[in-house]
SEPA-184020 format. One record per residue (C-alpha): residue number from 1; residue in one letter; x, y, z. Coordinates in Angstrom, 1 decimal, decimal comma, always signed. Layout:
BEGIN
(NUM 'A' (X Y Z))
...
! end
This chain:
BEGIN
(1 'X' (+67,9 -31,2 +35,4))
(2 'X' (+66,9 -29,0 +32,1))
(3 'X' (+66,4 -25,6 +32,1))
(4 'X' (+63,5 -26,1 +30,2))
(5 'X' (+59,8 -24,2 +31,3))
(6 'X' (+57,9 -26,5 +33,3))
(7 'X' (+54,6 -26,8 +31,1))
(8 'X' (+52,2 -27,5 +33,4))
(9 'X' (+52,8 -24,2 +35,2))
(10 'X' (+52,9 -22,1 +32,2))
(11 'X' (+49,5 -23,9 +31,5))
(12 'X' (+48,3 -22,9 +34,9))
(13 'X' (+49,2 -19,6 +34,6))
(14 'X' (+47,4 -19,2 +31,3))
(15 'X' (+43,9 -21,1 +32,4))
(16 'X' (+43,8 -20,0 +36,0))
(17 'X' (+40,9 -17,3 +36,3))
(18 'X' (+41,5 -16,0 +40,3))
(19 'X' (+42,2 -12,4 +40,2))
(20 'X' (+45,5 -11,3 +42,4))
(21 'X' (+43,7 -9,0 +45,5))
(22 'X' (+45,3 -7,6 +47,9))
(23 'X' (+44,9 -6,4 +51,7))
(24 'X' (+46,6 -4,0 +53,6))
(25 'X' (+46,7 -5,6 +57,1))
(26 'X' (+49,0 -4,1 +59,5))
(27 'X' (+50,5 -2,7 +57,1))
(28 'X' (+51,3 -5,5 +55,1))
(29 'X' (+50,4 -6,0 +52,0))
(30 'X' (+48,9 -9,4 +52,0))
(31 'X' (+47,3 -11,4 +48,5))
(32 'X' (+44,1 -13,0 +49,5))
(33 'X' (+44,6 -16,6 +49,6))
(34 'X' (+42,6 -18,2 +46,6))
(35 'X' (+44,2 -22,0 +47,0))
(36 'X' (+45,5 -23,8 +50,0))
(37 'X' (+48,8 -25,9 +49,1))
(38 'X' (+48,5 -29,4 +49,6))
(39 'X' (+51,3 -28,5 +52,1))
(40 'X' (+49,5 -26,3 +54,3))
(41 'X' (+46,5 -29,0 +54,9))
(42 'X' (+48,7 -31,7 +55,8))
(43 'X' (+50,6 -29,6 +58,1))
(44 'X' (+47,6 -27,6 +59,3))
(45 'X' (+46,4 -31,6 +60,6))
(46 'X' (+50,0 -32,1 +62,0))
(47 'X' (+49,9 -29,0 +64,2))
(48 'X' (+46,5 -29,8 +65,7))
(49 'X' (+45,7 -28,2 +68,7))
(50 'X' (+49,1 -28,1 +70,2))
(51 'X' (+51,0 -25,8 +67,5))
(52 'X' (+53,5 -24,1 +68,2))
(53 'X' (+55,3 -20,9 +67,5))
(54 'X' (+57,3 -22,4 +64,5))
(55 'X' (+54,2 -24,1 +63,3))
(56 'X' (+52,1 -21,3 +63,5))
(57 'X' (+55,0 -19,3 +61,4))
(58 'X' (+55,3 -22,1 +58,8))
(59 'X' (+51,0 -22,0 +58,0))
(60 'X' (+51,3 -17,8 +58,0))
(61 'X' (+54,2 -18,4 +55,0))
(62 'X' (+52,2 -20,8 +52,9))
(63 'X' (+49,0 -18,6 +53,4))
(64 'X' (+50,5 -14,7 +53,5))
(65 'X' (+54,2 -15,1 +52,6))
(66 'X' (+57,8 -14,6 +54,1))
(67 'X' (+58,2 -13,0 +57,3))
(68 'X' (+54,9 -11,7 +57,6))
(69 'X' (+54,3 -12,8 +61,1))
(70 'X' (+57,3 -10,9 +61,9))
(71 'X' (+55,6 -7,6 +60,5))
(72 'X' (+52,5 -7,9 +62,0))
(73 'X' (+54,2 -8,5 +65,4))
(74 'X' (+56,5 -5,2 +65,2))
(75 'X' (+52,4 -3,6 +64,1))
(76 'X' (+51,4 -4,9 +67,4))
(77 'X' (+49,2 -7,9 +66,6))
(78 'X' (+47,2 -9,9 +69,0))
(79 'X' (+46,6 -13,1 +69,3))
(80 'X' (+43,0 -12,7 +68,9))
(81 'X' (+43,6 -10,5 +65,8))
(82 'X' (+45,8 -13,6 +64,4))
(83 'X' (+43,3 -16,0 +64,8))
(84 'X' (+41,0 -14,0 +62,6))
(85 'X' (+43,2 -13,4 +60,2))
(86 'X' (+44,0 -17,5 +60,1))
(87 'X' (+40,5 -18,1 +60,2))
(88 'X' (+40,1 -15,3 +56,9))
(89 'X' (+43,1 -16,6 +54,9))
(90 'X' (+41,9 -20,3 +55,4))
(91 'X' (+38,9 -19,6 +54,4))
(92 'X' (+39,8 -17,6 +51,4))
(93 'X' (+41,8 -20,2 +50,5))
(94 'X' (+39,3 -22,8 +50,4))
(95 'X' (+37,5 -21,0 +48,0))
(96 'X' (+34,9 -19,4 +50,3))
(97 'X' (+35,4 -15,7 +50,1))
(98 'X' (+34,3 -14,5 +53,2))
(99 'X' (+35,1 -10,6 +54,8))
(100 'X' (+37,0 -9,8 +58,5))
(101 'X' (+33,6 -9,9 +60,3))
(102 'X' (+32,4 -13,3 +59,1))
(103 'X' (+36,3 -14,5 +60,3))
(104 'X' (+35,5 -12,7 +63,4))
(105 'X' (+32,3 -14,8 +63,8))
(106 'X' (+34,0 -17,8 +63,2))
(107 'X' (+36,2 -17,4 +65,9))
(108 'X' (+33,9 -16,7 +68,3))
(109 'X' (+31,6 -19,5 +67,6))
(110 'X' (+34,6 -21,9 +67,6))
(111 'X' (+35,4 -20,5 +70,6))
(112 'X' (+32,3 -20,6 +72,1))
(113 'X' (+31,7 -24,3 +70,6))
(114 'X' (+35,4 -24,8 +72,4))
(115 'X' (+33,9 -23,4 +75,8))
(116 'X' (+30,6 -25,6 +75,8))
(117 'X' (+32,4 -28,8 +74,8))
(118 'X' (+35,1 -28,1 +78,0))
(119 'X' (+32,3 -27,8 +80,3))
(120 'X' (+30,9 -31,3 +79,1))
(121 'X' (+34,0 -33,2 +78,7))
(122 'X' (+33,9 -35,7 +81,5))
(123 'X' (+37,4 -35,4 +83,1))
(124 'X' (+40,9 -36,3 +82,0))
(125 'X' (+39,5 -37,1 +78,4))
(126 'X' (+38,5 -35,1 +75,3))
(127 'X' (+37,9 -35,8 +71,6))
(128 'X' (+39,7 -33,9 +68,9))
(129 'X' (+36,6 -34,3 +66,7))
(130 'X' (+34,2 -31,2 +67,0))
(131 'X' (+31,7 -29,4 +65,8))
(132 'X' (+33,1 -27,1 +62,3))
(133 'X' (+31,9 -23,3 +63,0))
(134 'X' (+31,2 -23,1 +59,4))
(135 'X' (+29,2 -25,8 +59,0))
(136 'X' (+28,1 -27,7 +62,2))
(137 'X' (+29,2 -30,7 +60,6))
(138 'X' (+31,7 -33,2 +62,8))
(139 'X' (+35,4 -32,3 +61,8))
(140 'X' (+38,6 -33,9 +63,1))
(141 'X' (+40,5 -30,6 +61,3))
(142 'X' (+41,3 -28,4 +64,3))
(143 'X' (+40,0 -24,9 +63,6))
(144 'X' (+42,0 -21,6 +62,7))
(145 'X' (+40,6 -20,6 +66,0))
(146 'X' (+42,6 -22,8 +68,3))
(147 'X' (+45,7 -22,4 +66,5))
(148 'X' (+47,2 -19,0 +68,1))
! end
């Protein structure tokens, strides 16, 4: 291995436009999420609906940085809080800047969508593919909502 600059990053660095902003959430300061690693979409699909603790602490790393689950849990998060902030950073990240209160919305259609599809699943089945809040288009991504 060289010690060598990796040119492609120093490129990047020099032709990527996003600004760095920051939140304060919890008190954490958090940089809004202006890309989604590769990483975090393939194991945002692994997770799926049954994530776990570790899971859900992996995604928060790649979208916030180390140990800020921790932090917000000493700050007294809920879970409903966390869902809107995974709803926010994933959204961010995709490149559609949206604002707390639009997160919040999504949430609460997702979890409405969630409620309304329980009711008419016939009974010991269910799809994975549902209806995106943001779009109303079929997705087989499970939604920030269902994650926490």
């Amino acid at each position: 291995m060289t010690d060598q600059p990796d040119d492609f990053l120093a490129f990047w660095a020099e032709h990527d436009d996003t600004t760095r902003e920051t939140r304060r959430i919890l008190g954490v300061d958090v940089t809004v999420p202006h890309d989604l690693p590769l990483r975090f979409e393939q194991r945002l699909d692994q997770a799926g609906a049954a994530a776990t603790e570790d899971d859900l602490r992996v995604l928060l790393v790649d979208l916030f940085g180390q140990d800020v689950l921790d932090r917000w849990v000493d700050a007294g998060i809920t879970s409903r809080q966390l869902q809107v902030l995974l709803a926010w950073g994933i959204a961010n990240g995709s490149g559609r800047r949206i604002g707390f209160a639009e997160a919040a919305d999504i949430v609460a259609k997702a979890e409405a969508a969630k409620g309304k599809a329980a009711s008419r699943a016939p009974a010991g089945g269910s799809s994975r593919t549902r209806a995106s809040a943001g779009t109303g288009r079929s997705s087989k991504r499970t939604s920030a909502a269902s994650m926490a």
